[in-house]
Residue, then its C-alpha position, 0 to 999 in steps of 0.5 A: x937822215x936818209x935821202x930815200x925814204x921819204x913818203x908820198x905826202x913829203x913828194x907831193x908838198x916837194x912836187x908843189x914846192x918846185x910849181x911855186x918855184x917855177x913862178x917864182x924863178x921865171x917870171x919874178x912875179x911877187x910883189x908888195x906894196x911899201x912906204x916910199x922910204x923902203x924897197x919894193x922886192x919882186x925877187x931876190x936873186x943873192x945876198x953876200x957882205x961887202x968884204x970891205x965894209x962889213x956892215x953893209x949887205x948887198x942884195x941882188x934883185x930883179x930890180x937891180x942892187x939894195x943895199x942894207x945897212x946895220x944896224x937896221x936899214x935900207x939904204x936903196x938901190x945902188x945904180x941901174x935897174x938891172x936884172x941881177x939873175x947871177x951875183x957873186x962878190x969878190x973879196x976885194x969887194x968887185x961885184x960880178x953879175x949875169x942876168x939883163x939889163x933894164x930900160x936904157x942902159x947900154x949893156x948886151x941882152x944878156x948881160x954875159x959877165x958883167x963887173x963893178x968896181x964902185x959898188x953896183x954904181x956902174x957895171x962894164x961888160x967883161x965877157x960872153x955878152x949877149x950870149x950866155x945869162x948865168x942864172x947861178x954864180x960864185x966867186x972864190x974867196x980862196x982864190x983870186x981871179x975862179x967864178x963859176x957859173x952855169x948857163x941853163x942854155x947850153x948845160x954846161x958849168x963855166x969856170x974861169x981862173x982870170x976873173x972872167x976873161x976866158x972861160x973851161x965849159x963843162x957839161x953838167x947835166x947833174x946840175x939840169x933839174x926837171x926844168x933843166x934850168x940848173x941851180x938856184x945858188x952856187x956856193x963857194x967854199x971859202x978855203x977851197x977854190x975846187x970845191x963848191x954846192x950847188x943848191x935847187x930843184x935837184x937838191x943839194x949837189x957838192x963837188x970837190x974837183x972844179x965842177x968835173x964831177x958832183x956828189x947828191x947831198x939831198x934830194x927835193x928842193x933846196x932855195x939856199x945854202x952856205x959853208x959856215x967857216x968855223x968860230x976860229x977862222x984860222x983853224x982847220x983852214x986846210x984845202x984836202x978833201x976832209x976839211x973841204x967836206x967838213x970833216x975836221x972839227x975846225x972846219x965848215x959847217x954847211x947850212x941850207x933851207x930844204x922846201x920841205x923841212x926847213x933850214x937845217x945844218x950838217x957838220x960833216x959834209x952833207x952825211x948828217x942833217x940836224x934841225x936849226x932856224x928856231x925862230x925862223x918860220x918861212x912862208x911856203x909860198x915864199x921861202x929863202x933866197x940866200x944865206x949870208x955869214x959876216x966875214x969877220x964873224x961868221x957865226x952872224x948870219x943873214x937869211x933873206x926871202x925871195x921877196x924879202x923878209x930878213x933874220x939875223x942869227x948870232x949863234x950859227x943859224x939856231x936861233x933867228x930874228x926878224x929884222x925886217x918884214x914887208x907890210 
């Protein structure tokens, strides 16, 4: 599918696309009114399974962490009411986030890297408090101890290998956008710990090298994405630039919401798009937040909206239902 031909119609629906994201990104201002035994959204920032429990997905707002719980529920806020503008979970099931803390709580503004070991319950300071506010975050399932996040402040993607401690600063100016606000979404591969996407107002960017350098994907606006491992998890598990590229035919699937033509999948490393998400009708106004694979089944996969309506898949992202839905 080509990255270059598109129309002035598909521009000028992309160029209205990035205007609702702007509001949506910067201000969080979506709301909906529910009964008391269900959340109320602004906006959500990420969504990833708890490693150590399966059946529960954390999903990260502006209003701090929800947890929902198969086969059907919320289960509310876990702890304070934090703004979770970065989120990511290790797989030992520590949470990391960035963003600002709420009313009260004894935390630097920003929060720089902040970390949970109860579940989102209490969060402690790690580094670079009241200094840098991660807008995108990742967590590498393949390497113990690599986050990523980029700081729309200074420009630059921050990789650490010791959990947060001390931290690489690499200018990404790729990764800006028109905004310069950077990605939406970092996204780790989940066999590879050099490689990552990078999903926004700039399209969709890969890297393979650590955040040295990155590869265009898509152009447009892209609100999520994910690396679906392959149906046998112990197949194509490999880390050289073929399976890390979903070359091989045991290797990742990449999946992600384009705002202009909908979710789509790519078996070989972003060179492809074919159409998936049958079932999956996003309003404009509020398109995906985050994609999310079950970690001991992947083709089960959740896709959630910025002020959260929910769909589970269990057949890789074709067919979708809604399992959740504001009033």
């Amino acid at each position: 599918m080509s990255r270059t031909g598109a129309g002035r119609a598909r521009g000028l629906r992309i160029a209205w696309m990035v205007a609702v994201l702007a509001v949506l990104v910067t201000a969080g201002v979506l709301a909906w009114s529910r009964a008391a035994s269900s959340p109320a959204i602004r906006h959500v920032h990420g969504m990833t399974f708890d490693p150590r429990d399966p059946g529960k997905l954390w999903v990260a707002t502006h209003d701090g962490l929800l947890v929902w719980e198969e086969p059907g529920r919320w289960r509310g806020r876990v702890g304070p009411v934090v703004d979770l503008m970065g989120f990511a979970a290790a797989p030992d099931g520590t949470l990391y986030a960035s963003g600002h803390p709420g009313p009260g709580l004894d935390l630097a503004n920003p929060l720089g890297l902040a970390r949970s070991a109860d579940g989102g319950r209490t969060w402690e300071p790690v580094s670079l408090e009241g200094v840098v506010d991660f807008h995108a975050m990742a967590v590498s399932p393949a390497r113990p101890g690599v986050i990523y996040g980029y700081f729309y402040g200074d420009g630059r993607l921050y990789r650490s290998e010791d959990g947060g401690q001390t931290w690489t600063r690499t200018p990404a100016s790729d990764l800006a956008g028109p905004r310069g606000l950077g990605p939406l979404q970092l996204v780790a591969h989940p066999t590879d710990p050099a490689t990552l996407l990078a999903a926004g107002e700039n399209g969709l960017l890969l890297s393979t090298d650590d955040g040295q350098t990155w590869e265009p994907l898509r152009d447009g606006v892209v609100t999520a994405a994910a690396f679906i491992p392959g149906r046998d998890r112990g197949t194509g598990a490999g880390t050289d630039t073929a399976t890390a590229r979903g070359t091989d035919s045991g290797s990742v699937t990449i999946l992600v919401y384009d705002a202009a033509e909908g979710l789509l999948r790519s078996t070989d490393g972003g060179r492809t798009w074919q159409p998936a998400g049958s079932g999956l009708r996003v309003d404009p106004e509020d398109p995906l937040a985050a994609l999310a694979a079950h970690p001991d089944a992947p083709q089960r996969i959740y896709a959630i909206t910025m002020t959260g309506t929910l769909w589970r898949s269990t057949d890789g992202g074709g067919a979708w239902e809604t399992i959740w839905a504001p009033e």
